[in-house]
N, C-alpha and C positions, 0 to 999 in steps of 0.2 A: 516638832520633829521626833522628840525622843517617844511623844501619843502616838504619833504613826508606828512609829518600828514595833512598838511595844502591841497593837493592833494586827499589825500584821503577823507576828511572835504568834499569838494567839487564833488569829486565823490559819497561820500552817498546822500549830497543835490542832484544830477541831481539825482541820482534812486527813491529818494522821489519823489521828483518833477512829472517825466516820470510814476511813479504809480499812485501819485494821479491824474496825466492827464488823465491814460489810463481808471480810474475808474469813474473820472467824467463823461468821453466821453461815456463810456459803459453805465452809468447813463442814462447818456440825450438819447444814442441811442435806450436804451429799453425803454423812457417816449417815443419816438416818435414812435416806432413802438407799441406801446398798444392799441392805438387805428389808428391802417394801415397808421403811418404817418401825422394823421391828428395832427394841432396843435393850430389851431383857432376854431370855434363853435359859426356859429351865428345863431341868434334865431328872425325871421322876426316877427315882433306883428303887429303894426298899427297906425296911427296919435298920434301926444305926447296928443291929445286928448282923445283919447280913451281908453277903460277898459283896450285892451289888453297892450297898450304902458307899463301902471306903472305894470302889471304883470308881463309882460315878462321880465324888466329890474329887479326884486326883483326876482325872479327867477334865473336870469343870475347870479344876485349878489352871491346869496347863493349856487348854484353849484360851483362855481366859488370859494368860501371859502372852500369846501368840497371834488372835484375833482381838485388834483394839476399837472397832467398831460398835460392840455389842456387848454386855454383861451378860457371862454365864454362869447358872449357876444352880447347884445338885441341893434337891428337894425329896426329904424321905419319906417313902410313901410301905403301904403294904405290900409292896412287890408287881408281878406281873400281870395279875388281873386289874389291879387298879391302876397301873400308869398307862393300861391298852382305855379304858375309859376316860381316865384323864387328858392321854391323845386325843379322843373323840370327839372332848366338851374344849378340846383348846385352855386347859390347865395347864397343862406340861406343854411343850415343842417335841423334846425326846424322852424316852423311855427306857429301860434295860428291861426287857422281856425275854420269859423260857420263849424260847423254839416252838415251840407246841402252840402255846397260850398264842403267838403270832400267827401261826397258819391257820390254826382253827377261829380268832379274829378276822382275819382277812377273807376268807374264803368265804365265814358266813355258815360254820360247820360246828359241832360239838358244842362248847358250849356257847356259840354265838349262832346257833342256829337260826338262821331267816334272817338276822343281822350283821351284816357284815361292816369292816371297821373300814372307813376311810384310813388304814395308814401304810408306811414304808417300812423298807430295811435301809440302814444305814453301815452297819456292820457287824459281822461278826463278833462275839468277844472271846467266847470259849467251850470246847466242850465240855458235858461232862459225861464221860465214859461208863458205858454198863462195864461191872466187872462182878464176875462171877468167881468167888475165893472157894477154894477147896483145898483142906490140906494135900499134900504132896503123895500119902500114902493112903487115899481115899480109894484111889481106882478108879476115880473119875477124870477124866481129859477133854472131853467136849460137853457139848451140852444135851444131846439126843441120853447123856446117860444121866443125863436127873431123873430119869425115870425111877419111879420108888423111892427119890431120897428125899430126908427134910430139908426144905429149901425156905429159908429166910426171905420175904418178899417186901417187908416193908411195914408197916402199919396201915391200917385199913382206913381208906379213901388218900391215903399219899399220893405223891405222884410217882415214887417207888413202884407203888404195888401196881398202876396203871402200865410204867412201861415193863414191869415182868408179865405183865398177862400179854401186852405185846410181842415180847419176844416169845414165852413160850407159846403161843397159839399160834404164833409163825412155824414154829418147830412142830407145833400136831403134839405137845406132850403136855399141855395145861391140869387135863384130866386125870394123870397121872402122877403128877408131882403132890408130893406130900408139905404143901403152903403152910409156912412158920409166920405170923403176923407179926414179926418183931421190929423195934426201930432199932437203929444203927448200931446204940451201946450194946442194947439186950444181946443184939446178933451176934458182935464180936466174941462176947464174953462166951455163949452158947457153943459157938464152933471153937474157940479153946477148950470148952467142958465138954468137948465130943456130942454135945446133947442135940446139934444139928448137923448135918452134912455141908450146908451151900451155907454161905454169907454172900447177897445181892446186895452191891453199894453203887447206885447210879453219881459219883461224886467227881467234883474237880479234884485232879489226882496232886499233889500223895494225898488219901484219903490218912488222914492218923489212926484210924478203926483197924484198917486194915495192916499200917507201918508196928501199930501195936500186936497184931495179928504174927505177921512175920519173923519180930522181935523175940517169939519164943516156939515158933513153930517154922517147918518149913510148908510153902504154899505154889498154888499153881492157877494161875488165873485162867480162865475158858476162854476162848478164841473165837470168834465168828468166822464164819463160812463168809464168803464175797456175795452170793448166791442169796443168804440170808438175808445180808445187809441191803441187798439189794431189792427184796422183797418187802421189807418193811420201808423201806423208802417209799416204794411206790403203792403201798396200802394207804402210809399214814401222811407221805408227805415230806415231813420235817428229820427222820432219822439220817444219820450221815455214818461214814465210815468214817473211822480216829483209830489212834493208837495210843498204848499205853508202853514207852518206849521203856527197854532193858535198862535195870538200872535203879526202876522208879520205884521198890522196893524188894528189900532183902530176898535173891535166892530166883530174881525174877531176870534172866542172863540174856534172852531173846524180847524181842520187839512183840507186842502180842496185838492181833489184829482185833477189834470189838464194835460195836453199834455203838455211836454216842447220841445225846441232844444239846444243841445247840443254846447257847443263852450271846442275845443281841440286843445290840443298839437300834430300837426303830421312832419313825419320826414321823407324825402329821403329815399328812400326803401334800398337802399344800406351802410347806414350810419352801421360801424362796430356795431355788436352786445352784444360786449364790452361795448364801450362807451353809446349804448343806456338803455342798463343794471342799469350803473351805475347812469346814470341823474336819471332815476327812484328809485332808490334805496335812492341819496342818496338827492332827494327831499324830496320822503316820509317820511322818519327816521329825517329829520331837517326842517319839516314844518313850525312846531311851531314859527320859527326862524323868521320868516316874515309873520306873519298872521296880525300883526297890519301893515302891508306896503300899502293894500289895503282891502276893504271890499269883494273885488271879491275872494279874496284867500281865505277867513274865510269859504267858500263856495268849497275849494278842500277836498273830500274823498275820501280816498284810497277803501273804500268799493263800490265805483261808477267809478272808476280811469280805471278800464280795458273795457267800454260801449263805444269804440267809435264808430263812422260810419261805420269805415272802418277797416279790418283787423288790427290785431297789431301788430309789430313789434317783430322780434323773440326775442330781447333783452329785452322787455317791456315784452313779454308773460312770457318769464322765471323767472321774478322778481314775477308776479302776481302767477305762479303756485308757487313759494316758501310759497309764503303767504297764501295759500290753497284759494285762491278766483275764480281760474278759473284750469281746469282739463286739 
């Protein structure tokens, strides 16, 4: 009697057992098939020096809290040329790309001539604003009057000095302008020792170059015409109108209108529609979450989130039409 009970004892534990297996497995089998199998997610950024490094890792971090199906997670790369090929080779899922570096991937233009990138836009992250510094009692106010003056552009092959030849050749005044090769520090220091006119800082704002600038001089940043902005948009593509709001350093009282470019989140054009859904979803909804992680994130809105270079992702579009921001 007590073989049987004791048999039977044993046979309920294997069917427990064999249930909870089969439902485990079923588990894990539907986490892996929600997003086609996938179960890693990496996110290419850029040197542990750079903006994109601690974004993309505080990013990683907080999807990673929020989507339990998948592990994500942020891998340092040399920036935006190598995570737009790393998208290509199926290395990365997503990437942190200039603005530029995506359209002219995508299209098949500049430097991806005759090859174009299989990828998306996922989201916007931030601009960064041309700003053209001049002290206060230059006599200069826009930009048609850099005519004749030293104007700081960047160092030669930067990407500084590419979008000042953009902008000025928009203007008709390239020929004209007396081009300073400097990088950021040199510049700064230079337009305190009077020894240039312009300091050009294409930066996420506050630039400190500039807050140092301020700190002992009074300054007046150049303005874009809407007309301008809009002219370079539709030469290059990827230019956007931004502002650098009053406030954002010493002496600077009005909102001041300027060109920026773009730096985004973009993603393998094949990456499940699901999954890219959800990154979007469930970034936007737990922002807050890591806004103090770096100063470049205080700088994501969802109200700018859907502007990138290029195409968006059908997963990314669907989140933005829920939120009535794009049709």
């Amino acid at each position: 009697m007590k073989m049987e009970v004791s048999v039977r004892k044993v046979g309920l534990l294997l069917v427990v057992v064999f249930t909870l297996m089969f439902l485990l497995g079923a588990t894990f089998t539907q986490a892996a098939e929600k997003y086609g199998g996938l179960k890693f997610c990496k996110i290419g950024t850029s040197v542990p020096g750079g903006t994109s490094y601690p974004v993309g890792a505080a990013i990683g971090n907080l999807l990673n809290k929020h989507i339990k199906d998948i592990v994500i997670t942020a891998e340092a790369t040399s920036g935006s040329k190598d995570n737009v090929a790393f998208l290509g080779k199926k290395e990365i899922d997503l990437g942190i790309v200039d603005s530029s570096i995506s359209y002219q991937a995508y299209k098949g233009v500049g430097l991806y001539e005759g090859k174009p990138k299989e990828i998306r836009g996922l989201f916007l992250l931030y601009f960064q604003p041309a700003q053209f510094v001049v002290l206060k009692d230059s006599g200069i106010y826009q930009i048609e009057d850099l005519v004749g003056k030293k104007v700081s552009v960047g160092t030669p092959g930067s990407g500084s000095e590419d979008l000042a030849h953009h902008i000025l050749s928009t203007y008709n005044i390239e020929d004209r302008v007396k081009k300073q090769y400097l990088g950021y520090e040199e510049a700064t220091m230079a337009i305190k020792d009077g020894i240039i006119d312009v300091c050009f800082n294409p930066s996420m704002i506050p630039v400190s170059g500039i807050v140092e600038i301020a700190a002992t001089h009074d300054i007046r940043i150049l303005p874009f015409e809407d007309i301008m902005v809009e002219k370079m948009k539709e030469k290059y593509g990827y230019y956007m109108k931004t502002t650098i709001p009053a406030g954002t350093y010493r002496g600077i009282e009005e909102d001041v209108k300027v060109v920026g470019v773009g730096i985004e989140m973009d993603v393998r054009a094949d990456l499940p529609e699901d999954l890219a859904y959800d990154i979007v979803k469930n970034l936007f909804e737990n922002l807050e979450e890591i806004k103090s992680a770096h100063k470049a994130i205080k700088s994501i809105r969802l109200e700018n989130a859907f502007n990138t270079a290029i195409p968006l992702h059908p997963g990314a579009k669907k989140y933005y039409k829920e939120q009535g921001l794009i049709d």
